[in-house]
Each structure stands twice: as C-alpha cells, then as structure tokens.
C-alpha positions in Angstrom: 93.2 92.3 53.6 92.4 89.3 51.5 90.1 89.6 48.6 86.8 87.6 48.9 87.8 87.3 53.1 85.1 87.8 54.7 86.8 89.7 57.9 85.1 89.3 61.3 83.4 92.5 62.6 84.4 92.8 66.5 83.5 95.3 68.8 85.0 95.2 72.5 85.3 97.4 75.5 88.0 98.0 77.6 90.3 97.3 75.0 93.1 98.8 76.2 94.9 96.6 78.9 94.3 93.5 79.9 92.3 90.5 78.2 90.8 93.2 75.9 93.8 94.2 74.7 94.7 90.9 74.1 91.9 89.7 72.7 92.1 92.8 69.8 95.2 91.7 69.4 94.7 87.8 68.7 91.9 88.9 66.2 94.2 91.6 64.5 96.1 88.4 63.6 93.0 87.6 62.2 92.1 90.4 59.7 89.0 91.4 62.3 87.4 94.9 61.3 88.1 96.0 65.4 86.3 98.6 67.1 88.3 99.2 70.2 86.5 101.0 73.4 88.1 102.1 76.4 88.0 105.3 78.6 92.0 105.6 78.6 92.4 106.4 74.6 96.1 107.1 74.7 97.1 103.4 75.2 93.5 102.4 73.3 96.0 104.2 70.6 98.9 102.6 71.2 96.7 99.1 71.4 95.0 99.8 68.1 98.5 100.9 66.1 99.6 97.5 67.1 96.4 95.9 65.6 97.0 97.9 62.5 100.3 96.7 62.1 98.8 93.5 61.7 96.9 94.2 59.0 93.2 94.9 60.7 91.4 97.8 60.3 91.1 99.5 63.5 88.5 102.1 64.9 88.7 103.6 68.1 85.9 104.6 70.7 86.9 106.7 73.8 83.8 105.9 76.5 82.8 105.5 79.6 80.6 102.2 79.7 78.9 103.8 82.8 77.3 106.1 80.4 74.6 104.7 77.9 74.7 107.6 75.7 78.8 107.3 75.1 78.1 103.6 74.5 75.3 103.7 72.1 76.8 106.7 70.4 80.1 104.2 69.8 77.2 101.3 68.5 76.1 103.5 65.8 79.1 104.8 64.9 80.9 101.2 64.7 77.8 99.5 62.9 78.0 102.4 60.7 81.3 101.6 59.6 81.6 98.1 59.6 77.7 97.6 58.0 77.0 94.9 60.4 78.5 93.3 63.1 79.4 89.6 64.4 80.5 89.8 68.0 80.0 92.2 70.8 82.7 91.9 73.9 81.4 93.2 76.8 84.9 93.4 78.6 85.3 96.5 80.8 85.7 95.8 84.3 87.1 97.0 87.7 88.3 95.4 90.8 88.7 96.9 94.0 88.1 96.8 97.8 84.5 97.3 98.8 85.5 99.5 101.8 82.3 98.1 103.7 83.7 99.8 107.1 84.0 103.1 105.7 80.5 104.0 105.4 80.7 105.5 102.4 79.8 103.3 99.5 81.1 105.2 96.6 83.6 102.8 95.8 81.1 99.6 95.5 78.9 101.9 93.8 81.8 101.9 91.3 82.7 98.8 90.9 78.7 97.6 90.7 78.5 100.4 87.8 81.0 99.5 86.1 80.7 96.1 86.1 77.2 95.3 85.6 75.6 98.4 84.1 78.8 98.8 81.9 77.7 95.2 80.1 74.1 96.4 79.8 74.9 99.8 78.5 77.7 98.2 76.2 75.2 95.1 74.6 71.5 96.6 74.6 72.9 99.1 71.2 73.8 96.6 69.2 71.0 94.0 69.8 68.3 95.3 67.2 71.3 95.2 64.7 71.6 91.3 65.3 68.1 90.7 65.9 67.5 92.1 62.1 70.9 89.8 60.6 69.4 86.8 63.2 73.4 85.9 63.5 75.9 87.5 66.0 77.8 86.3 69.2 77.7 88.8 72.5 80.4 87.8 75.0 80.6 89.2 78.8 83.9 88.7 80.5 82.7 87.7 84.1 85.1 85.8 86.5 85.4 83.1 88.9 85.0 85.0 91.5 81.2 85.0 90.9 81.0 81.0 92.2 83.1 82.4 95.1 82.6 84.7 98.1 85.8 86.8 98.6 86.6 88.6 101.4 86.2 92.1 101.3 85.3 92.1 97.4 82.0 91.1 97.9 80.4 94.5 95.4 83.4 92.4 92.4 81.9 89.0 93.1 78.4 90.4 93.2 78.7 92.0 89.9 80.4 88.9 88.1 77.3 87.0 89.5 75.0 89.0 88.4 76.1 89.3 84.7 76.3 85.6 84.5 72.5 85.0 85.7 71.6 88.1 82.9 73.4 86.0 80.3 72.1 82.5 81.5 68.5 84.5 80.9 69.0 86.1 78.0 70.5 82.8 76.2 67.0 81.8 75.7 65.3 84.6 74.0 68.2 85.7 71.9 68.3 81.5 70.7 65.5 81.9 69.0 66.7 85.0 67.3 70.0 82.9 66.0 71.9 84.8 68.1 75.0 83.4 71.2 76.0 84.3 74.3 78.8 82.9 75.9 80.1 84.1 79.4 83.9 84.1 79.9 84.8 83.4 83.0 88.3 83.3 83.7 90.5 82.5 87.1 93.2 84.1 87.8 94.9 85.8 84.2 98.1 87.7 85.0 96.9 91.2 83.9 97.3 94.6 85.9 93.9 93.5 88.0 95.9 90.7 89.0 99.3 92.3 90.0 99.4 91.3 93.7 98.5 88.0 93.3 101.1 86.2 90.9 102.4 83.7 93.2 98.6 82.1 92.9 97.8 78.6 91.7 96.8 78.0 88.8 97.4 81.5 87.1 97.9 82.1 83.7 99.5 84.3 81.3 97.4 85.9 78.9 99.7 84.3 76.1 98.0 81.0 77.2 94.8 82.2 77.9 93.7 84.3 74.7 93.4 81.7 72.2 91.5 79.1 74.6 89.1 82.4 75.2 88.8 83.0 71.6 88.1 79.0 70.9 85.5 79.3 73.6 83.8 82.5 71.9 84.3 80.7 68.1 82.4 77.3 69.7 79.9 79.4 71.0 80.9 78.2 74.6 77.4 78.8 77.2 79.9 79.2 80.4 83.4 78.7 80.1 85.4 78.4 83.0 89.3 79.0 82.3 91.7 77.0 83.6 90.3 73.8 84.0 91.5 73.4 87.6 89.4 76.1 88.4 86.3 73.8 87.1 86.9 71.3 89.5 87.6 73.8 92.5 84.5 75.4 92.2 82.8 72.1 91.8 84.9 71.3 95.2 83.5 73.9 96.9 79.9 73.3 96.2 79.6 70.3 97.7 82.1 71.7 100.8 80.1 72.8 104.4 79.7 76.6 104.1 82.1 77.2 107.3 84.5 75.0 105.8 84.8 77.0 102.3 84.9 80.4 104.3 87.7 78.9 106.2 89.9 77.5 103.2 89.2 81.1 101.4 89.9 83.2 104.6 93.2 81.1 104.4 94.1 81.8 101.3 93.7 85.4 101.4 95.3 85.2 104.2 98.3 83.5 102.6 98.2 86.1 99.3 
C-alpha cells in the first residue's frame, strides 16, 4: 500500500458471489482494508485471494447474517483490526419462490430473514463505532423489485420494501450524526440470482454496474435506481391503473 494513503475501511456481506463479490473487488483496486462476510467461506476465500492480489488487505468473516451474535462477533473483530471503519455494505440476500400454496411458509420465512433481519443484524454493530467518529457511509443493497409486485415473490419484494422504508427513516437521525445511508437498488444485474432471466431488458453485466454502484455509494446517493430505464419504468408504473400494471407484469413473467 501507499505511504501516507489513507485506505478505505469496507466491510460487506455476502461477499462471495454476486454484486458483493464485485464490489470487494472494484475496491481491492482501490487499496480498501476489506472485511469480506459470507456464509459460503470457501469461495469467500477464493474472492478474498483475488482482492489480495490486488494489493488490499483482506479479512474474512464466515456468518450467517440471520444470526446477530455471528454478525456482531464479525463487527468487533473487523473494527478491531481496521481501528475504525468508513462503510458498511449490507449486501446478503436471497431470492426464491414464496411457495404461498404449500402451506408451509418456511421458505418466505427465509427469504424475509435473510433479507430484512440479515441488514439489521449486519448494520446495528457497527453504528456506535460511527456515531463516536460522526463519519461513515452504511449501504443496503435492496432492488427494484420493492417498487414492483411480482408474482409469486411477493416475501423478495416485501423484504426489499421494507429495507428501503428502514433506510428512508433512519437517513434522518443518523444525518445529524454525520453519518450516510444510501440504498442500492439495482434492476436486473446478471449474477447467479439472475440466471433464468438473461434475455430481460435492460439487464446488465456487473462489469457495467460496479463502478456506477460504487459512484452512487462515493456521492452518497439517498436512493439510487440502476439502470436508468428502470427509473422511468417504475415512474411508468405509478401513474398506470393497478389492473393494468398487474396485466403488463403477469405478461412478462409470463414471457420470461
């Protein structure tokens, strides 16, 4: 690392596929201090050798972000290491059918868990650490699928809603303790999640998408909404009769 650099200290979950991977990566480039958080720690090992090689110092964290003591466990451990830290990336997430005609709802239960308590549990152990330097960024990786009801993934959508209306609250305290949320909220990325769905409009490689994320997170972005044309379809829809946008998504599920 560069004398007199001061290096970025980043902490992100579910760092070990996806846009966590690549966001580790992008700030390897950048000399970050990484800790890198993921339940699946032989390719968290595999991510973080390729951070290394980049020249970032690398610590790895194998959780489970539906557990508060693994995640606050990690906080300590990271803050201990890096002696402070400058952003938090809540991005561990699931997908996944809601199986609402099975009557057993342990696979919303999962996804809900994941995805909502997973931020909380993830962002809560690092907050009196930021409070005290009064700087810091914490990022949640929601999804446009939280300004959109989709069929049989109604437990996903909830959960992306909900962590945007925590953020959208929580911007206000932690202003006034000098501290930023921003709330990622990306279409649809070709990553694993996204497999079955590459002949979508509009989707992106995470080439593309990494560095307008990171801009977004640098800016201190409130709600950014990645690609643009998603922006305007959302705005479409809002202003659409209610039959009408069940109609057009029914269709293009239909159609994926």
């Amino acid at each position: 690392m560069n004398e007199g650099k001061i290096e970025k200290k980043i902490f992100i979950t579910g760092a070990s596929s996806g846009i966590g991977k690549s966001l580790a990566k992008y700030y390897a480039q950048q000399k970050a201090f990484l800790g890198l958080a993921a339940r699946r720690v032989e390719l968290l090992n595999v991510v973080a050798d390729e951070c290394r090689r980049s020249g970032s110092k690398v610590y790895v964290f194998q959780i489970d972000v539906r557990r508060s003591d693994d995640c606050a466990q990690a906080a300590r451990e990271f803050i201990g290491l890096a002696g402070s830290i400058d952003i938090v990336i809540a991005n561990s997430g699931i997908g996944g059918n809601d199986k609402l005609l099975s009557g057993n709802s342990e696979q919303i239960n999962n996804i809900l868990s994941t995805n909502l308590l997973g931020v909380t549990n993830t962002i809560y152990p690092f907050i009196p650490t930021l409070i005290k330097q009064r700087s810091g960024t914490i990022v949640g990786i929601s999804s446009v699928a939280g300004f959109l009801s989709v069929p049989i993934h109604g437990g996903y959508a909830a959960s992306k809603v909900a962590m945007r209306r925590m953020f959208d609250s929580w911007r206000i305290t932690m202003k006034d303790n000098g501290i930023r949320l921003v709330t990622i909220c990306p279409g649809f990325i070709d990553t694993p999640m996204t497999e079955k769905l590459r002949s979508t409009p509009f989707i992106k490689s995470l080439e593309e998408a990494t560095p307008a994320f990171a801009k977004a997170i640098k800016n201190g972005v409130s709600t950014f909404i990645y690609p643009w044309q998603m922006r305007w379809l959302i705005k479409l829809l809002n202003i659409l009769p209610r039959s009408l946008v069940d109609f057009i998504i029914s269709t293009m599920k239909a159609a994926s």
